[in-house]
C-alpha positions as CSV (number, residue, x, y, z in Angstrom):
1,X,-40.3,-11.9,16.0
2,X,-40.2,-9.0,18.2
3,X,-41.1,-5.7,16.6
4,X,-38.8,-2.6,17.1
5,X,-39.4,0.2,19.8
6,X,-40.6,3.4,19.0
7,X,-36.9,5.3,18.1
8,X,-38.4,8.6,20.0
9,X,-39.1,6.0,23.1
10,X,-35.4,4.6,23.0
11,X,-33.4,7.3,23.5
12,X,-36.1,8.8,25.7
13,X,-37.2,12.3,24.1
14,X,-40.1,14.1,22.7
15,X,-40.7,13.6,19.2
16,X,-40.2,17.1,18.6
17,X,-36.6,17.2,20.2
18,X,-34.1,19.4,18.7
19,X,-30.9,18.2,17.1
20,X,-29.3,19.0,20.4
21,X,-31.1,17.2,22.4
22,X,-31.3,13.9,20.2
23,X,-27.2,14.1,20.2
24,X,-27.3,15.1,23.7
25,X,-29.6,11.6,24.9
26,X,-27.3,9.6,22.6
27,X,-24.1,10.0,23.9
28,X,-25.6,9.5,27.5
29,X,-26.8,6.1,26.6
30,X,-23.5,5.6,24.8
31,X,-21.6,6.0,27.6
32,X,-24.0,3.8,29.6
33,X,-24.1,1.0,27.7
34,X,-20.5,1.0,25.8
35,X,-19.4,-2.3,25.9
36,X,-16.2,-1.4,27.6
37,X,-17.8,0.0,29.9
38,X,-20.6,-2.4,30.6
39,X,-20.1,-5.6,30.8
40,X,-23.7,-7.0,31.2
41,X,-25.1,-9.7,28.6
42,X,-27.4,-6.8,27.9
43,X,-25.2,-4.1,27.1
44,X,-24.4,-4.9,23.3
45,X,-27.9,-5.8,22.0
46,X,-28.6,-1.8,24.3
47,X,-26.0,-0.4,22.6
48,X,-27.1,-1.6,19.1
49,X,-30.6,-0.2,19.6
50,X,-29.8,3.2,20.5
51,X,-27.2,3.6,17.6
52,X,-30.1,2.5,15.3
53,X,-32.5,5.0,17.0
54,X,-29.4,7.5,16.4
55,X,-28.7,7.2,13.0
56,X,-32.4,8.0,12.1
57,X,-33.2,10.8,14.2
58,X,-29.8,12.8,14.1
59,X,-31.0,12.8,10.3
60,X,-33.0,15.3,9.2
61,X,-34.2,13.0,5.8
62,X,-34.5,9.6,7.3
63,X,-36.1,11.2,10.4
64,X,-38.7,12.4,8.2
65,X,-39.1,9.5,6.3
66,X,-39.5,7.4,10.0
67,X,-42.0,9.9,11.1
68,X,-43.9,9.1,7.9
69,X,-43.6,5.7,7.3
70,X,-42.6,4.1,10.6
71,X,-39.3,2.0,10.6
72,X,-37.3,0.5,7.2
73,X,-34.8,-1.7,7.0
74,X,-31.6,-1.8,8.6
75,X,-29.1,-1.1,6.2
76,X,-31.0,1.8,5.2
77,X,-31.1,3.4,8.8
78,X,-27.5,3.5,8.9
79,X,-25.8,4.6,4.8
80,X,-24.6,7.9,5.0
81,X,-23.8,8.3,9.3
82,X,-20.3,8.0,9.7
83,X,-19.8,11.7,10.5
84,X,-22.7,12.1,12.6
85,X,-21.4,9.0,15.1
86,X,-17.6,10.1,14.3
87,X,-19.0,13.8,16.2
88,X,-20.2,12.0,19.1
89,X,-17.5,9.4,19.6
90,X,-14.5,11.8,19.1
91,X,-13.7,12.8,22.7
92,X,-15.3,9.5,24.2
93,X,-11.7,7.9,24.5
94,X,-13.7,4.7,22.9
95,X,-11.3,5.0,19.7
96,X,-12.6,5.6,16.1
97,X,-16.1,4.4,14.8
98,X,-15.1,1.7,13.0
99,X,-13.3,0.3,15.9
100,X,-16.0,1.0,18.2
101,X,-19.0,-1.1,15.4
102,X,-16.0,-3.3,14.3
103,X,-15.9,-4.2,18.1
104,X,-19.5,-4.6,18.7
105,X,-20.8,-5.7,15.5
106,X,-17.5,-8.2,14.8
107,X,-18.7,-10.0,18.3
108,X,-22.3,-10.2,17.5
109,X,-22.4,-11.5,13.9
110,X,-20.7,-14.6,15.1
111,X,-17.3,-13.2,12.8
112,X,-18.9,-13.1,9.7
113,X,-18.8,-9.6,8.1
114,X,-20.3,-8.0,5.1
115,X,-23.8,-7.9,4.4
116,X,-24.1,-9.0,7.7
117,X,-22.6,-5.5,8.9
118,X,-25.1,-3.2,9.0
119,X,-23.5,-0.2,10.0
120,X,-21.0,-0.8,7.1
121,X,-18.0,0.8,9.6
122,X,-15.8,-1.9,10.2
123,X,-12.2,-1.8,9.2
124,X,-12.3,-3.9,5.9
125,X,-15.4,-2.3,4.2
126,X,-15.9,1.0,6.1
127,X,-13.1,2.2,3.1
128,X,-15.2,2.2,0.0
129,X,-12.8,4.4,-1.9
130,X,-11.1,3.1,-5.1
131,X,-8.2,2.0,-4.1
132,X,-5.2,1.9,-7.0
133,X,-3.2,-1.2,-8.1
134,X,0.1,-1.8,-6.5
135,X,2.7,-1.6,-9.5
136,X,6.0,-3.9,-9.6
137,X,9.2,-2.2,-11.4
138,X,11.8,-4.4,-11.8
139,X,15.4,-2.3,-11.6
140,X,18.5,-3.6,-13.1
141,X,22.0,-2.4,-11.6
142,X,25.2,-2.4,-11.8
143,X,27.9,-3.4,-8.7
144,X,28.7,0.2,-9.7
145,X,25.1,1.5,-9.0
146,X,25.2,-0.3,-6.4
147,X,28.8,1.0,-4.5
148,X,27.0,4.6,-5.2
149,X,22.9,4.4,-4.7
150,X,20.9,4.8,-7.7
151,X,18.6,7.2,-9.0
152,X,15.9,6.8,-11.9
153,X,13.2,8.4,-13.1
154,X,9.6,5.8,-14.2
155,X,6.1,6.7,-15.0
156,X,3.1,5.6,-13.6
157,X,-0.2,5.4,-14.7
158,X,-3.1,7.0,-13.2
159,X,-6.2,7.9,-13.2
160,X,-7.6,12.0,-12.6
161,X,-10.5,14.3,-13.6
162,X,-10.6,15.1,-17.0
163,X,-9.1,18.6,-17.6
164,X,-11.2,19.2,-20.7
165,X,-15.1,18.8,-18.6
166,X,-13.4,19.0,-15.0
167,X,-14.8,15.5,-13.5
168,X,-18.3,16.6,-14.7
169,X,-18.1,13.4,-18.1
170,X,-20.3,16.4,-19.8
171,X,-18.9,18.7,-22.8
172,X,-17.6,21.8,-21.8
173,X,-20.6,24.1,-21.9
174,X,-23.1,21.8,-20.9
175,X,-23.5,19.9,-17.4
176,X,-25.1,16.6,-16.4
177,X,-29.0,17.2,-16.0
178,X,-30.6,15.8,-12.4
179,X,-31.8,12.1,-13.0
180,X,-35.8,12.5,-13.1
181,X,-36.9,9.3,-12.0
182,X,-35.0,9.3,-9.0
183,X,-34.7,12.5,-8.2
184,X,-30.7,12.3,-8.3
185,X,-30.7,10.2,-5.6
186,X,-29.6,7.2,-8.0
187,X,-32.1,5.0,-6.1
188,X,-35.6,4.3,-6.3
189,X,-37.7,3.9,-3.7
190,X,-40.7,1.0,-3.3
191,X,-42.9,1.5,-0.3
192,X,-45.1,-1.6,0.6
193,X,-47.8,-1.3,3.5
194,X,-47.9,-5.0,4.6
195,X,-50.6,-4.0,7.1
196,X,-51.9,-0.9,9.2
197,X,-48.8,-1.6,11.8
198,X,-46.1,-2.4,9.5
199,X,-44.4,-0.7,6.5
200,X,-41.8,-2.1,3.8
201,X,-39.5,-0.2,1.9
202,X,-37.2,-1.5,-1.2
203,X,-34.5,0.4,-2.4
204,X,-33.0,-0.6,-5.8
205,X,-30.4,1.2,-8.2
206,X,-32.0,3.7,-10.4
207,X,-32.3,1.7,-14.3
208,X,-32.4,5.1,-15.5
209,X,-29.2,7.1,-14.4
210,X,-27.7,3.5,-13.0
211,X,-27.2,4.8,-10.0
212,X,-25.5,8.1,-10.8
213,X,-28.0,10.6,-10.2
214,X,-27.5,12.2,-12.8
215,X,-27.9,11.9,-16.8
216,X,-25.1,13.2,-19.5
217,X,-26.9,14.3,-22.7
218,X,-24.2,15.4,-24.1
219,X,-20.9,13.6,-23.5
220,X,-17.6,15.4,-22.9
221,X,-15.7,14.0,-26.1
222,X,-12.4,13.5,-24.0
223,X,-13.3,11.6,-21.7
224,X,-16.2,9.9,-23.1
225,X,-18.7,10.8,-20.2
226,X,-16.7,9.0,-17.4
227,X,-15.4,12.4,-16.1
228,X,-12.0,10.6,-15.7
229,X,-9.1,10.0,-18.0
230,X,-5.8,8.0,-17.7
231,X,-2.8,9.7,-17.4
232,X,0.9,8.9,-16.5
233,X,3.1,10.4,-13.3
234,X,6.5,10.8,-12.8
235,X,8.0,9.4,-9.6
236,X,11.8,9.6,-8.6
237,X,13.3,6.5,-6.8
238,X,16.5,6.7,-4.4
239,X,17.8,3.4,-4.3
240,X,20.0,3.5,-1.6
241,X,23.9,2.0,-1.8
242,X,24.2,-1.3,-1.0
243,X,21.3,-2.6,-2.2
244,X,20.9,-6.2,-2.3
245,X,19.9,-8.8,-5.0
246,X,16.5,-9.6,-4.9
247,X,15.7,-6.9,-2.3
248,X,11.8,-5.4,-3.0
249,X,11.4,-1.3,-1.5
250,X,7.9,-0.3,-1.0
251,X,7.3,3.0,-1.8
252,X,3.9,4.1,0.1
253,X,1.3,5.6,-2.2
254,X,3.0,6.0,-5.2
255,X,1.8,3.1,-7.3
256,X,-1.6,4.1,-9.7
257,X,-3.2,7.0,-8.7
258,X,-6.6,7.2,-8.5
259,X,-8.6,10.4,-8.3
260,X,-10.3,10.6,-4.9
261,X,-9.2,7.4,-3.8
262,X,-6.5,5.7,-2.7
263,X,-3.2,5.5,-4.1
264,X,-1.3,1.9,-4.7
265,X,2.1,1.0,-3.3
266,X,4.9,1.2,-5.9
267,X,7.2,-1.8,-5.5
268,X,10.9,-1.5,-6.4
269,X,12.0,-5.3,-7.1
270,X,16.3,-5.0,-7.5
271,X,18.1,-7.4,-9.6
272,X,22.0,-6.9,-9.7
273,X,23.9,-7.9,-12.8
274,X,26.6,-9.7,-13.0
275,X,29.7,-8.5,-12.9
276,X,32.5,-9.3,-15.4
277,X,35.3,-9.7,-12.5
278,X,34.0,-9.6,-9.1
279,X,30.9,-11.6,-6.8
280,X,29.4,-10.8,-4.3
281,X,29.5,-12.4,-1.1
282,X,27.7,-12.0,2.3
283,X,27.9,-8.7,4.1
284,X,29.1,-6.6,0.8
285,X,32.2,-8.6,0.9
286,X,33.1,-9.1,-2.9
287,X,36.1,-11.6,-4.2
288,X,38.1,-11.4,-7.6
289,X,40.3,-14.1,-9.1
290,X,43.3,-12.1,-10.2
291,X,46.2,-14.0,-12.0
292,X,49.9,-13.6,-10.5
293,X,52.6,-14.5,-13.3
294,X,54.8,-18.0,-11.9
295,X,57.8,-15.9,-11.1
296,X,56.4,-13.4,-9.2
297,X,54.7,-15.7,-7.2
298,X,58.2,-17.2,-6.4
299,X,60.3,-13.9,-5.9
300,X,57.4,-11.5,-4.6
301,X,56.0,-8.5,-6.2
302,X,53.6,-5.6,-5.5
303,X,50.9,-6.0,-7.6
304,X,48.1,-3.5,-8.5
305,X,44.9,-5.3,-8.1
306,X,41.1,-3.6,-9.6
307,X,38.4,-2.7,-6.9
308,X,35.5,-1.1,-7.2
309,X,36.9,2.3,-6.8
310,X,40.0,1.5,-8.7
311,X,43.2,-0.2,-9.0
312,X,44.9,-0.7,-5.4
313,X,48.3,-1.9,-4.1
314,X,48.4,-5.4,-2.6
315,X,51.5,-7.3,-2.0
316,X,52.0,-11.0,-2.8
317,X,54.9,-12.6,-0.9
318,X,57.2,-14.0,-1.8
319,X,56.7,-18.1,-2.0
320,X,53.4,-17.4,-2.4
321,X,51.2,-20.9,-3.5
322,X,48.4,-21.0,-6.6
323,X,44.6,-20.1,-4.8
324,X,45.8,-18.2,-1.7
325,X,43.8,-15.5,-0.8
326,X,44.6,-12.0,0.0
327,X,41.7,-9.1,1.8
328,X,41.7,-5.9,0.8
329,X,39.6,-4.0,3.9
330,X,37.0,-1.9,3.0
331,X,37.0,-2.2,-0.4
332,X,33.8,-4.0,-0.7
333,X,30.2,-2.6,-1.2
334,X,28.1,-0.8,1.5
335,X,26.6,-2.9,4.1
336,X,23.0,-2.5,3.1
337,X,21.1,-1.0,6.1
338,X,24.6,-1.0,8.3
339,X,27.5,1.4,8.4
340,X,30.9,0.5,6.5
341,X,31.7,-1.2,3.8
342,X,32.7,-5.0,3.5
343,X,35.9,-6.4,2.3
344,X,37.7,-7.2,-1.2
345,X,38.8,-10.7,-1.3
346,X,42.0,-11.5,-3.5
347,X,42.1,-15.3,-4.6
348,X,45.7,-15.8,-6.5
349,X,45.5,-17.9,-9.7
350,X,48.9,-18.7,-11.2
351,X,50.0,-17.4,-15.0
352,X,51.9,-19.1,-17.1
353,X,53.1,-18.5,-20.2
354,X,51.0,-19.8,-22.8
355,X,54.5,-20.7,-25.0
356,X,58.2,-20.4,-24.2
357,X,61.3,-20.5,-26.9
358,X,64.1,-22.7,-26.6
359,X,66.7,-20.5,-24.6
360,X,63.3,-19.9,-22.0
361,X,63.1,-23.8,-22.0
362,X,66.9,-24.6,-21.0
363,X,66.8,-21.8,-18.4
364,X,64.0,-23.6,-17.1
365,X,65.7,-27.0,-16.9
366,X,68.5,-25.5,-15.5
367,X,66.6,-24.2,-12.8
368,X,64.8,-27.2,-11.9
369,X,67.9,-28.9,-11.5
370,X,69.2,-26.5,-9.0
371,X,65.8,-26.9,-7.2
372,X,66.2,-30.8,-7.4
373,X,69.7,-30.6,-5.7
């Protein structure tokens, strides 16, 4: 296996060059051997070894640590550098860091991420922030709410600093005391010398602060030492008119909150409820059955029909036949992400009497005789 170059060698300074100068030599060789700017075979494996001579030196700690123990692993050269390479690459025109290692790194490792990533900035895990749960709220409306938009208030569950120790998980009065056995770094630190040339170093989660840092003696009795505490928000939703059936909105960060992370989506999932005299068709067209009494459907009559915004005129000819149907323009419901509204459809059903008395029934035979003549 072929051993690393000296980091001091790589980016071609003196090993007592100033912060300056280390950033100064970096962004040189970035330039130089940027990918999309160099296409050689060489160019990437280049680029990777100045970046890892980079993230050590422009370090004051791990640059100490290198010029005492020599190199250490990897994913150790580069936790805790994405501002120092987000300085350099701002003005490059290369795009952000995790573009530029997602781009690099993505090529090298064949596609397969994750440990394999040592720089840890590509796009899926360079975002280590809590991220909260996407919450689903199922609204029920109305073809009334839906003719006018709907407003409603909900809650939503959170999670924020406790109030009562300020984030801190100690009681008030106290504060968290500086983990001793790894000197609230909440790692430990195993340094093997495999030989004269070569040195080893392990770094595992502290068993005594579990990786916190820090130790609580005595516990804030809110919170319970976690510093955090679960609280509900409200949040306003404008359902907009015309709303459809089944339609989900996705309201950008406000599903659960999470303190210092990132907030959830809050998904608005619509259900319309049916309505005792109208249904909806395509386009917010709606239809009604509306019953027409057997005479007036001979002789004609102007009848007042129901719409959503109330009764309207429509007239039925005369001679009109059972199940014809009548429109009503723009008497539907808004056309959901259109302008206007759609159409009331009038279907005619025929009433008849549901009994008649004798002098009812002779008139009627009378008058079917005529018609029979």
């Amino acid at each position: 296996m072929t051993s690393k170059r000296d980091y001091y060698e790589v980016l071609s300074i003196s090993r007592n060059a100033s912060k300056d100068e280390i950033k100064s030599a970096y962004r040189k060789l970035a330039l130089k051997y940027h990918p999309d700017r160099n296409k050689s075979p060489e160019a990437e494996e280049k680029f990777k070894e100045i970046s890892e001579a980079y993230a050590v030196l422009s370090d004051q700690d791990k640059r100490k640590r290198y010029d005492t123990y020599g190199h250490v692993g990897t994913e150790e050269v580069f936790r805790g550098s994405e501002d120092n390479f987000a300085e350099i690459f701002k003005d490059m025109g290369f795009g952000g860091v995790g573009d530029i290692f997602e781009q690099i790194f993505g090529r090298m490792g064949g596609g397969s991420r994750g440990r394999s990533d040592p720089f840890g900035f590509n796009t899926r895990s360079n975002d280590r922030r809590i991220r909260g749960r996407d919450l689903l709220y199922e609204v029920d409306m109305t073809l009334e709410d839906v003719l006018k938009g709907h407003k409603q208030e909900i809650q939503i569950p959170s999670i924020e600093n406790c109030s009562t120790c300020s984030g801190s998980g100690a009681s008030p009065g106290t504060s968290p005391k500086k983990c001793a056995t790894c000197n609230g770094q909440g790692q430990t630190r195993r340094v093997y010398n495999q030989n004269q040339f070569s040195t080893f170093i392990s770094l595992e989660t502290c068993n005594t602060c579990q990786g916190e840092g820090k130790i609580i003696e005595k516990p804030c009795n809110v919170c319970k030492g976690h510093g955090k505490v679960n609280k509900t928000n409200t949040v306003n939703i404008d359902i907009p008119p015309g709303i459809e059936d089944g339609t989900t909105l996705r309201l950008s960060g406000k599903g659960e909150h999470v303190q210092g992370g990132v907030n959830g989506d809050l998904l608005i999932r619509i259900h319309v409820l049916p309505h005792n005299l109208f249904k909806v068709m395509d386009e917010g067209d709606l239809i009604c059955n509306f019953e027409v009494f057997f005479v007036d459907m001979i002789l004609g009559i102007e009848a007042r029909v129901p719409t959503l915004d109330g009764a309207e005129k429509l007239k039925i000819p005369a001679g009109t036949k059972a199940n014809s149907v009548f429109k009503i323009k723009g008497k539907g419901l808004p056309r959901y992400g259109k302008y206007g509204r759609g159409d009331q459809y009038v279907k005619v059903e025929v009433k008849l009497p549901d009994r008649i008395n004798d002098k009812q029934k002779n008139l009627l035979k009378d008058l079917a005789k005529e018609f029979k003549k």
